[in-house]
FILUM-433417 format. One line per field, with one value per residue (C-alpha): x, y, z; chain; residue number from 1; residue in one letter. Coordinates in Angstrom, 2 decimals. Example, Ala and Ser with C-alpha at 12.3 -4.5 7.8 and 13.67 -1.06 7.14 Angstrom:
x = c(12.30;13.67) $
y = c(-4.50;-1.06) $
z = c(7.80;7.14) $
cadena = c(A;A) $
num = c(1;2) $
residuo = c(A;S) $
END
This chain:
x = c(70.67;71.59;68.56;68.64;66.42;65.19;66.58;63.93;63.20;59.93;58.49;58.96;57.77;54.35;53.97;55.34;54.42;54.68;53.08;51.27;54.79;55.60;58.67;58.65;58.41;60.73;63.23;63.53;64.74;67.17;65.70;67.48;66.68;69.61;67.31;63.81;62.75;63.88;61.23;61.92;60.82;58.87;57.88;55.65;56.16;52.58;49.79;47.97;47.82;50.98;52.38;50.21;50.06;54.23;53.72;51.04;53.58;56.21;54.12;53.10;56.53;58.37;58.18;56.87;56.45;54.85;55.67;54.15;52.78;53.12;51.11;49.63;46.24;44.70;42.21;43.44;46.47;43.97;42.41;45.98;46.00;42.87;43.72;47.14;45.94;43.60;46.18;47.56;45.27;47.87;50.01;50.02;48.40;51.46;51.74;51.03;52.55;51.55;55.43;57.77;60.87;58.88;58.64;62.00;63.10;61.33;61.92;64.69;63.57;65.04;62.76;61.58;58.61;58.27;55.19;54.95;54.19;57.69;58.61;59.15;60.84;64.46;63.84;62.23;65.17;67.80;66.42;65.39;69.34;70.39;67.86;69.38;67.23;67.08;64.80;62.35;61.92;59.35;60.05;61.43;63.69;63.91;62.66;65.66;68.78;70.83;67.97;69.08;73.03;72.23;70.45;72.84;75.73;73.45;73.73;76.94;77.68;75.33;76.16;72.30;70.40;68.07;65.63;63.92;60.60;61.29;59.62;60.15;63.47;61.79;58.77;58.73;58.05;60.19;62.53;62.67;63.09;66.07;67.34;66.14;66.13;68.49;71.11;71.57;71.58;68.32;67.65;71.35;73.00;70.58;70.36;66.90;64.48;61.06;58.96;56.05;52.50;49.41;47.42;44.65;46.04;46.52;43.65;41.65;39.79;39.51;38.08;37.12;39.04;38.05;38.48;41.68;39.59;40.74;42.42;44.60;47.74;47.94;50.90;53.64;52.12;53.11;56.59;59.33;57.19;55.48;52.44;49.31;45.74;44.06;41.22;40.78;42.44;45.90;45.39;46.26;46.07;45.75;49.16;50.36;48.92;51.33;54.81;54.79;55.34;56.84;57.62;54.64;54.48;58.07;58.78;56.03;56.09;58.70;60.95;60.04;60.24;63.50;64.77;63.35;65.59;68.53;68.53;68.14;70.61;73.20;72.96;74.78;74.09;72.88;75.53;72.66;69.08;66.68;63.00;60.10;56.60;53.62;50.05;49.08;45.18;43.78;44.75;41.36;41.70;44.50;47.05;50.12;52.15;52.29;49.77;51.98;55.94;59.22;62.34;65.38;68.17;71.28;73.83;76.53;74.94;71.47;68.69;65.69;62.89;60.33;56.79;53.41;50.35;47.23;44.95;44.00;44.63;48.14;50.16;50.01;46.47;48.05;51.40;49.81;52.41;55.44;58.70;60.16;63.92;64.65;67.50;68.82;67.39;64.11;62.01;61.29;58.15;57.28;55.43;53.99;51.10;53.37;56.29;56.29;59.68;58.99;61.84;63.14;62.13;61.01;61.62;59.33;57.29;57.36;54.59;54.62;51.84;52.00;52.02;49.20;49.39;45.77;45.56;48.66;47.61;43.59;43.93;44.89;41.57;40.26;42.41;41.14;42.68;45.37;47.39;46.87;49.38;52.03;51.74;53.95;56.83;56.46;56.85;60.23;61.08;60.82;62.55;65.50;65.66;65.24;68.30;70.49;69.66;70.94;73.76;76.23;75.34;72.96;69.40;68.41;67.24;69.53;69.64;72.57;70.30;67.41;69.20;70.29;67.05;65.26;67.41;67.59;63.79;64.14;66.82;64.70;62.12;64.77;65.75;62.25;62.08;65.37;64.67;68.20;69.85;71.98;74.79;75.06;78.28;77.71;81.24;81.58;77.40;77.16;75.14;78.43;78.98;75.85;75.51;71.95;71.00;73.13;71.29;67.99;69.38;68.39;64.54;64.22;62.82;60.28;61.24;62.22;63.02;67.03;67.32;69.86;73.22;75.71;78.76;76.14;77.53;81.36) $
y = c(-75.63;-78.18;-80.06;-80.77;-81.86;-80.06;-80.91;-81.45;-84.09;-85.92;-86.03;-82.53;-81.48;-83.52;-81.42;-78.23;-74.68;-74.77;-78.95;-78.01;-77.10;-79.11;-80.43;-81.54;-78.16;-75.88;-78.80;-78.49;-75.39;-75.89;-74.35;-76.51;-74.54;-74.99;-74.80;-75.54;-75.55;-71.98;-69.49;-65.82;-62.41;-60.59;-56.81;-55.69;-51.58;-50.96;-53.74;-52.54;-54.96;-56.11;-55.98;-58.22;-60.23;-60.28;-61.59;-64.02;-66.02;-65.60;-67.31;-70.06;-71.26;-71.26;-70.31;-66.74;-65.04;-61.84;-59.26;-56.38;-54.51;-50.85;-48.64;-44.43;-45.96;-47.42;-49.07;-50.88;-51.81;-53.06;-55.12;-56.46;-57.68;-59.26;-61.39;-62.35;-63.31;-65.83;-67.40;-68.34;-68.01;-69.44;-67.18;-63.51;-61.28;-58.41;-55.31;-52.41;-48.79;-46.26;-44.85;-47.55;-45.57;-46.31;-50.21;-50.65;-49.20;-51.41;-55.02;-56.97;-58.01;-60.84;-59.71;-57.02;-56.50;-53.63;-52.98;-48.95;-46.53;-46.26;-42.31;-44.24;-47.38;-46.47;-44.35;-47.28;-50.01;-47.82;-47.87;-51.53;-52.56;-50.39;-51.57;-55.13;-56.79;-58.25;-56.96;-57.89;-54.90;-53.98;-52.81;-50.40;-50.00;-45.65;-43.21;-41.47;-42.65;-41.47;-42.92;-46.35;-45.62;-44.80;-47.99;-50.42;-48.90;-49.37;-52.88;-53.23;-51.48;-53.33;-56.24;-56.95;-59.22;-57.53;-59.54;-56.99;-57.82;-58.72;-61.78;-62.79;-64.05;-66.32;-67.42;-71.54;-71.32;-68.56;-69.94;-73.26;-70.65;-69.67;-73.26;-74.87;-72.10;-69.25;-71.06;-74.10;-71.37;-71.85;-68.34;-68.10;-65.21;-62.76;-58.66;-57.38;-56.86;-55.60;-55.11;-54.01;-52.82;-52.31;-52.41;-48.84;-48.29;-44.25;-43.15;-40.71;-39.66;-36.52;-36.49;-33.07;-31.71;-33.83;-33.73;-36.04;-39.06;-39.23;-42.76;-41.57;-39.52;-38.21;-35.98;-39.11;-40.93;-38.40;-38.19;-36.59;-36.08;-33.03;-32.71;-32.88;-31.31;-34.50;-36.22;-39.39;-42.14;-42.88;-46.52;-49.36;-47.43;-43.51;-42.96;-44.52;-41.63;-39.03;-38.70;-37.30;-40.55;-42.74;-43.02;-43.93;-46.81;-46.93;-47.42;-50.08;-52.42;-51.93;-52.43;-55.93;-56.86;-55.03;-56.85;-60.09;-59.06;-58.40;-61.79;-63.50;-62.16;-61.28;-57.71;-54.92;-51.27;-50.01;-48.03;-45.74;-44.55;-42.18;-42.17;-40.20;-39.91;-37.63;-37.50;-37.59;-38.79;-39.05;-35.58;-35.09;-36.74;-35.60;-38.01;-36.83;-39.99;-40.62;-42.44;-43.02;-43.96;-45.59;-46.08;-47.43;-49.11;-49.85;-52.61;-53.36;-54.55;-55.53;-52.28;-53.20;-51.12;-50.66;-49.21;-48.89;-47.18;-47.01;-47.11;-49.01;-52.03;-54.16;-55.27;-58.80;-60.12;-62.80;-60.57;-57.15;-56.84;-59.46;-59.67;-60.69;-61.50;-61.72;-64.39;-65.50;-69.03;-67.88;-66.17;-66.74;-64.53;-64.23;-62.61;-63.43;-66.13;-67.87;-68.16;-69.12;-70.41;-69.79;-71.23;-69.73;-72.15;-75.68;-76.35;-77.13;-74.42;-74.54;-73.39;-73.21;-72.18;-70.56;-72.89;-72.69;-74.02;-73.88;-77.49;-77.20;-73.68;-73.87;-70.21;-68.78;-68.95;-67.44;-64.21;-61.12;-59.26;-61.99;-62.47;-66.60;-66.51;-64.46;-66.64;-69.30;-67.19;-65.07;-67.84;-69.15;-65.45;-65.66;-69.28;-67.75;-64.97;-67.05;-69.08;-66.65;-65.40;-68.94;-68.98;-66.73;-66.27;-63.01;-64.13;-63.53;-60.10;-59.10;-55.04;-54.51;-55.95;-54.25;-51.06;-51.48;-52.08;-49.30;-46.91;-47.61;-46.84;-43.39;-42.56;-42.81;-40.70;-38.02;-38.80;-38.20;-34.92;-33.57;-34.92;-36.45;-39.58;-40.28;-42.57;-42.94;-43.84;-45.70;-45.86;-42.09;-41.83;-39.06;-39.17;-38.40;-35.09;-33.89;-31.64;-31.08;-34.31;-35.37;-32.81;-34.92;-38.19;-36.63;-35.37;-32.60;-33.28;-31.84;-29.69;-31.30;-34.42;-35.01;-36.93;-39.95;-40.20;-42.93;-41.38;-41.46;-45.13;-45.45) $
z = c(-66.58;-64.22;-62.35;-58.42;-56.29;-53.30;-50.23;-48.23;-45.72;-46.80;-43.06;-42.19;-46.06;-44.99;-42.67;-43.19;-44.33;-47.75;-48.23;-51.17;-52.91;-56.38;-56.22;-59.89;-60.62;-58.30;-58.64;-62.43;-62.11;-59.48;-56.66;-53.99;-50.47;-48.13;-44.87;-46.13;-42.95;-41.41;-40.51;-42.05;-40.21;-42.79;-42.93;-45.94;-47.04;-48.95;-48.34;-52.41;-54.52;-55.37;-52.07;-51.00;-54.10;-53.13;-49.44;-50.42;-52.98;-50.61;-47.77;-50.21;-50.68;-47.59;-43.17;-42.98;-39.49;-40.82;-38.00;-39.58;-42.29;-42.96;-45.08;-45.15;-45.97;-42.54;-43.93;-46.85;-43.77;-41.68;-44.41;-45.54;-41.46;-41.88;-45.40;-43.61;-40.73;-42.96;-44.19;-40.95;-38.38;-35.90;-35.77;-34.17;-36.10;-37.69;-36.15;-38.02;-38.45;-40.65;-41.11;-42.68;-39.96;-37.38;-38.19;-38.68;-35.98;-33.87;-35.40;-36.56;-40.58;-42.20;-45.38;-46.59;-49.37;-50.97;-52.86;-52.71;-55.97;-57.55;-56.35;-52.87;-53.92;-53.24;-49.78;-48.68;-50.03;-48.58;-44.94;-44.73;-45.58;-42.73;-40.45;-41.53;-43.97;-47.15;-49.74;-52.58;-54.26;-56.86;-59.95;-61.11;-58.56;-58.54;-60.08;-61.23;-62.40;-59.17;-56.75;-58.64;-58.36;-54.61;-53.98;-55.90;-53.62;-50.52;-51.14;-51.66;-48.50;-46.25;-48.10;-48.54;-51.29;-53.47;-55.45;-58.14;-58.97;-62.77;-62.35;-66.44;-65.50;-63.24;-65.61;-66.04;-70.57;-70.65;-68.53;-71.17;-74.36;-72.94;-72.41;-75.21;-78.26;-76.88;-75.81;-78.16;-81.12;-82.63;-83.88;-85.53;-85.19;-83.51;-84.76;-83.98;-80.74;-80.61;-77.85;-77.17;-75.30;-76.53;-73.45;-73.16;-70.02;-69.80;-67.83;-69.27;-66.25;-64.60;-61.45;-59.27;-55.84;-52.67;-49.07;-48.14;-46.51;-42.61;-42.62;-45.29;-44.81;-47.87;-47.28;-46.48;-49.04;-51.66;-49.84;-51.65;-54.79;-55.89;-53.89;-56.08;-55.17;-53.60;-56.45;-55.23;-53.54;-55.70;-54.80;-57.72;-60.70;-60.71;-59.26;-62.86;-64.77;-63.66;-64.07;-60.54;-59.29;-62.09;-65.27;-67.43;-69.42;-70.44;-66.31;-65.76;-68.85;-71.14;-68.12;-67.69;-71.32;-72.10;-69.24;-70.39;-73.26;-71.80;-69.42;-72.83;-74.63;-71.97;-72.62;-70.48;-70.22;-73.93;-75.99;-76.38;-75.70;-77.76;-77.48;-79.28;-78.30;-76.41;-75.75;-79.07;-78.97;-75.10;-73.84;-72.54;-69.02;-65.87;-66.96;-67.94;-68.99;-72.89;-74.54;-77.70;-77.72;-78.78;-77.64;-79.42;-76.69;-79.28;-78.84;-80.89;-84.39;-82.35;-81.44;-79.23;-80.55;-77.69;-78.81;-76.63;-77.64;-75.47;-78.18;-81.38;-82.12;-81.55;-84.09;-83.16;-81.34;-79.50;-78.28;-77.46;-74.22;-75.82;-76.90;-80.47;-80.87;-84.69;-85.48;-88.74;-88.45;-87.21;-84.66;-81.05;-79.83;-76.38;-73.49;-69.62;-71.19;-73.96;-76.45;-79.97;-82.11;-86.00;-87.66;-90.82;-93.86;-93.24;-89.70;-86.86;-85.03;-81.35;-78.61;-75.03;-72.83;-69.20;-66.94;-64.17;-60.74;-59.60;-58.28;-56.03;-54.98;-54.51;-52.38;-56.00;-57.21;-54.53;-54.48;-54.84;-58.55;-58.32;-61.66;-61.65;-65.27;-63.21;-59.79;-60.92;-61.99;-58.66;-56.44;-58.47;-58.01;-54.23;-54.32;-56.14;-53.60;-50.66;-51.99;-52.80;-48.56;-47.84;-50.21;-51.82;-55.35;-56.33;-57.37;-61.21;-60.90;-58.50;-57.85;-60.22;-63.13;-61.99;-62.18;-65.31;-66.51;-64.47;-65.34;-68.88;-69.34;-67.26;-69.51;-72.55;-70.95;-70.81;-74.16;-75.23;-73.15;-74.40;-78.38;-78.84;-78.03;-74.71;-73.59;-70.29;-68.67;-65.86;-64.33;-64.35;-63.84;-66.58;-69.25;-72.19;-73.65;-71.84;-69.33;-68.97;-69.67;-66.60;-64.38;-65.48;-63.81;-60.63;-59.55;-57.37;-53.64;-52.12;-49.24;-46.56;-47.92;-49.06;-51.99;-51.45;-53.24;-54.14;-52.11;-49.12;-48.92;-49.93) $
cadena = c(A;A;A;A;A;A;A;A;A;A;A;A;A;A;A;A;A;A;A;A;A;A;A;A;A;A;A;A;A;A;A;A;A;A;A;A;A;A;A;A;A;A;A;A;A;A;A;A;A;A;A;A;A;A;A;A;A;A;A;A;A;A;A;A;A;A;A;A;A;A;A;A;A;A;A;A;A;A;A;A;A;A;A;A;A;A;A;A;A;A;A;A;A;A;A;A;A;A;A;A;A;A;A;A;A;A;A;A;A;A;A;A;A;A;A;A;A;A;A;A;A;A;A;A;A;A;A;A;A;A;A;A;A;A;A;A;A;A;A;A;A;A;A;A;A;A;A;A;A;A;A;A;A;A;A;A;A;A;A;A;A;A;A;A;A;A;A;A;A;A;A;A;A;A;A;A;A;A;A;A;A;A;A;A;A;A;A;A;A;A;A;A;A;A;A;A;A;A;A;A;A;A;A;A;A;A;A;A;A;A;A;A;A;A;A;A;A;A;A;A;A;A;A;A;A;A;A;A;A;A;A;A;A;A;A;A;A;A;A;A;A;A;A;A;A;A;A;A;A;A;A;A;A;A;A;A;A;A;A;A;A;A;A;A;A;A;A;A;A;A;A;A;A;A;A;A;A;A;A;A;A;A;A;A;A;A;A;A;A;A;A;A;A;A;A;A;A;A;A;A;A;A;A;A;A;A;A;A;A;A;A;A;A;A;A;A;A;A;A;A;A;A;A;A;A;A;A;A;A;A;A;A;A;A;A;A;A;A;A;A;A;A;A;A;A;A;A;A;A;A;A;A;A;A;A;A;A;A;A;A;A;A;A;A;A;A;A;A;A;A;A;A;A;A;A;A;A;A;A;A;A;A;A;A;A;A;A;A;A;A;A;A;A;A;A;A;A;A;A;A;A;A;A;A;A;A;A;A;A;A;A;A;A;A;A;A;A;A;A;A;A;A;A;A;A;A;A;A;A;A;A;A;A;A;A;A;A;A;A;A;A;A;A;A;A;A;A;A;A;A;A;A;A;A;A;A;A;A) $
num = c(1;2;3;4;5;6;7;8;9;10;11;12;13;14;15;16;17;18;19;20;21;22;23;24;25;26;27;28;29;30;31;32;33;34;35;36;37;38;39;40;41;42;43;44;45;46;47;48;49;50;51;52;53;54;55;56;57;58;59;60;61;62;63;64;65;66;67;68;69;70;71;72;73;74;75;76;77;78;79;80;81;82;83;84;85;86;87;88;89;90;91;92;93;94;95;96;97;98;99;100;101;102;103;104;105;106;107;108;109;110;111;112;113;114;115;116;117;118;119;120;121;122;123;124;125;126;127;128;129;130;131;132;133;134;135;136;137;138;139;140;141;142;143;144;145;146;147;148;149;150;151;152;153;154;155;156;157;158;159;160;161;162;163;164;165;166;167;168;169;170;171;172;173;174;175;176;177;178;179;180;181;182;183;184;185;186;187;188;189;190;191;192;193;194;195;196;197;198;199;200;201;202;203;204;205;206;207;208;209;210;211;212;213;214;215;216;217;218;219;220;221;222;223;224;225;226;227;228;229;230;231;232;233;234;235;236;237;238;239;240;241;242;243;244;245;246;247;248;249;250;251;252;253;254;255;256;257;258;259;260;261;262;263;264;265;266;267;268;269;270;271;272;273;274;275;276;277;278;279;280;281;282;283;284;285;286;287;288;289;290;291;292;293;294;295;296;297;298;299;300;301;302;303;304;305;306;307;308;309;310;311;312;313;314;315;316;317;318;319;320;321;322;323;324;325;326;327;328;329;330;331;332;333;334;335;336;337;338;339;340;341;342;343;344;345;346;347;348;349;350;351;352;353;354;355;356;357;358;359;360;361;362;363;364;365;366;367;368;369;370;371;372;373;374;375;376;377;378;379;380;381;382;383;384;385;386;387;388;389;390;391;392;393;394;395;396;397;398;399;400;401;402;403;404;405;406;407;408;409;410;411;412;413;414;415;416;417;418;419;420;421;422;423;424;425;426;427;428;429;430;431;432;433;434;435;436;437;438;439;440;441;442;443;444;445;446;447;448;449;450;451;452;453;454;455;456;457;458) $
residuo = c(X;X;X;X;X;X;X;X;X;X;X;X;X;X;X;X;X;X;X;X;X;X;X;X;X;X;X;X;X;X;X;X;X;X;X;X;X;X;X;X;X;X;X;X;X;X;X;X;X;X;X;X;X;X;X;X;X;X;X;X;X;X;X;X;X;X;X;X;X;X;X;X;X;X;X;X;X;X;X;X;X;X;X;X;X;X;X;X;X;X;X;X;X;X;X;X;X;X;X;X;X;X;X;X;X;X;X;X;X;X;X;X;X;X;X;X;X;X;X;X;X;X;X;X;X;X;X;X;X;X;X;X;X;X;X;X;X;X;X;X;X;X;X;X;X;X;X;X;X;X;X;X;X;X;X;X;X;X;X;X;X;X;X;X;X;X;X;X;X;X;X;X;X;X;X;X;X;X;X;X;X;X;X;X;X;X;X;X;X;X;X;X;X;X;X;X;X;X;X;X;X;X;X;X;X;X;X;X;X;X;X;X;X;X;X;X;X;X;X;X;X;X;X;X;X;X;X;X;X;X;X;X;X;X;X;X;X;X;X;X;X;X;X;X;X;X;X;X;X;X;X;X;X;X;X;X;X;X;X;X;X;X;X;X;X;X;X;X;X;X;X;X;X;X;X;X;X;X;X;X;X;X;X;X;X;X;X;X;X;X;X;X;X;X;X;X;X;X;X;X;X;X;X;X;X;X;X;X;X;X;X;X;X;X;X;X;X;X;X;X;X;X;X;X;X;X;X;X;X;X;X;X;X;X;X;X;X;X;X;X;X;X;X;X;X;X;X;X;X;X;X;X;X;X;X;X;X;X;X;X;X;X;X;X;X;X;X;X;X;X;X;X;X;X;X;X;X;X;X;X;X;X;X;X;X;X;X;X;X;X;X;X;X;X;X;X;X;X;X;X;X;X;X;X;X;X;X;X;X;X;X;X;X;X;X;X;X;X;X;X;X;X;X;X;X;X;X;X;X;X;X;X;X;X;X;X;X;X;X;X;X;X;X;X;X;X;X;X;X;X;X;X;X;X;X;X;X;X) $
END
């Protein structure tokens, strides 16, 4: 990878925005801004979390004029206002909407964030490119197959960047794998992939009926979803335990690491998909997603195996949510907080920590639930976006990637469901000899919501 230095005049870096930036760092990687010193028009869709988490490293690392913030949830929205305003106290304090429409129709967005549960991702994606802007969207990017097909030819048509938030491809020691052990043909010739999570993270609550709380609207949040008797605020992580509204662990993690994979190892669409798994120890709770599953994504002469279980032990203590690329030379391990080259025989063994930026970036440490290991990468992520705005190559996980990624992991869901392996054609978007897994590519709506199409935008 070639190395450039930012352009940035030294004076107006002094004093800008984003002073505290390392220019060691970003400029390693080639993150040369072409107008460092532009201010961007920002709009966040859901202020959780990671929406804010999103916004944060995005104001940390260039101009951000945050007009407003949108979210069902009026307090945690008004709290979101609060933390932004914070960090800025100089400038006006965003404007705030409940209904993402409503915001768009009443600002012109050079960004927008989207940090929503996935059932609204690609609703929301689709009407900030009409409305004009360009988007970081989270991952995955639907929650179907044709949501994803729909989206990807929204962007085309609109002729909008979409940065996904697979933030791997953006991670500094992964990153230098690639470089250094991928790419100079260290591993050999390469013919296995396993991945993996191991994290207990199927809830196995099961919480009684409540009153809907009055600052939530707990009808638009659910959307065009299946409406589910109201048991608590779906906030952070209870949304994740029904397939409602994603698509369980197989939609969250194994679509960053089979990504991670694929921007690796230059893979395409897999040749095919099966997948086997089910609740198979913590049925007690509400949940519904599996607690126990793999999936097999073949290639030509390569398979990446994915497997997560929510209990017991992992495999490996120091990779329970990793990667493993198998290579006849040797073995490169990896995940979000390290990588590890074992060479085959008497070679040297390589190891690479995360890198941390908590000098450069005191406000880190002072973030509420902020991922400190995951910063770094998210603000290369935003760099690589914001470049690809100024320039005209697609960013790293542009939405063409993160569809093939996204909807790779729904697809082994329905492989799962349906007990036999798919191929899905993505030129014809049919799954191949199979009717009714083709029918599965698409969710039913709710009534009165129209689920979006990719002839909607030839």
């Amino acid at each position: 990878m070639e190395t450039k230095p930012f352009n940035i005049n030294r004076r107006h870096f002094l004093k800008g925005a984003f002073a505290s930036l390392v220019l060691s760092t970003y400029g390693l990687y080639g993150f040369d801004l072409m107008n460092p010193l532009k201010s961007y028009r920002v709009g966040l869709i859901g202020t959780g979390w990671y929406g804010k988490s999103d916004l944060f490293r995005l104001m940390q690392v260039t101009k951000v004029e945050v007009v407003c913030l949108c979210d069902v949830d009026r307090n945690q929205l008004t709290k979101a206002a609060d933390l932004v305003q914070s960090r800025n106290p100089s400038l006006k304090r965003p404007q705030l909407y409940r209904d993402y429409k409503e915001m768009l129709s009443e600002h012109e967005l050079d960004i927008v964030l989207i940090g929503t549960p996935d059932h609204w991702h690609a609703l929301q994606a689709i009407a900030a490119m009409e409305a004009g802007a360009h988007i970081y969207l989270q991952k995955p990017i639907s929650v179907d197959v044709v949501e994803g097909e729909a989206v990807v030819a929204a962007a085309s048509k609109y002729n909008r960047i979409v940065q996904v938030g697979l933030q791997r491809r953006n991670t500094p020691h992964l990153l230098e794998a690639k470089k250094n052990i991928i790419d100079t043909g260290m591993l050999g010739k390469i013919a296995h992939v396993e991945m993996n999570c191991y994290y207990h993270m199927k809830s196995i609550a099961n919480p009684p009926l409540q009153e809907v709380p009055e600052y939530l609207d707990y009808d638009l949040w659910t959307g065009p979803a299946p409406l589910r008797p109201y048991d608590g605020l779906p906030h952070r992580g209870w949304w994740r335990a029904f397939m409602e509204y994603g698509n369980g662990i197989v939609g969250d993690m194994c679509v960053h690491m089979f990504d991670t994979a694929r921007w690796l190892l230059d893979l395409d669409w897999p040749n095919r998909i099966s997948s086997q798994g089910g609740i198979y120890l913590q049925n007690k709770g509400k949940s519904n997603i599996t607690d126990t599953q793999t999936a097999v994504f073949e290639y030509d002469n390569l398979n990446c195996i994915w497997q997560h279980r929510t209990w017991g032990t992992p495999v490996d203590p120091e990779y329970p949510w990793a990667f493993k690329i198998y290579g006849e030379q040797g073995t490169l391990a990896g995940s979000p907080m390290q990588y590890d080259f074992i060479p085959r025989g008497r070679g040297k063994k390589i190891h690479k920590d995360v890198l941390y930026e908590r000098e450069q970036y005191p406000k880190d440490l002072t973030e509420k639930d902020i991922e400190l290991h995951a910063a770094p990468a998210t603000r290369l992520h935003m760099l690589d976006f914001l470049k690809s705005i100024e320039g005209s190559a697609q960013p790293s996980a542009n939405i063409m990637e993160g569809h093939r990624s996204s909807a790779s992991c729904i697809l082994a869901n329905i492989a799962m469901k349906l007990n036999r392996p798919l191929s899905y054609d993505s030129k014809s978007r049919l799954v191949k000899g199979d009717a009714e897994a083709t029918k599965l590519l698409q969710r039913p709506y709710r009534k009165g919501w129209r689920h979006p199409l990719p002839e909607d935008f030839s």
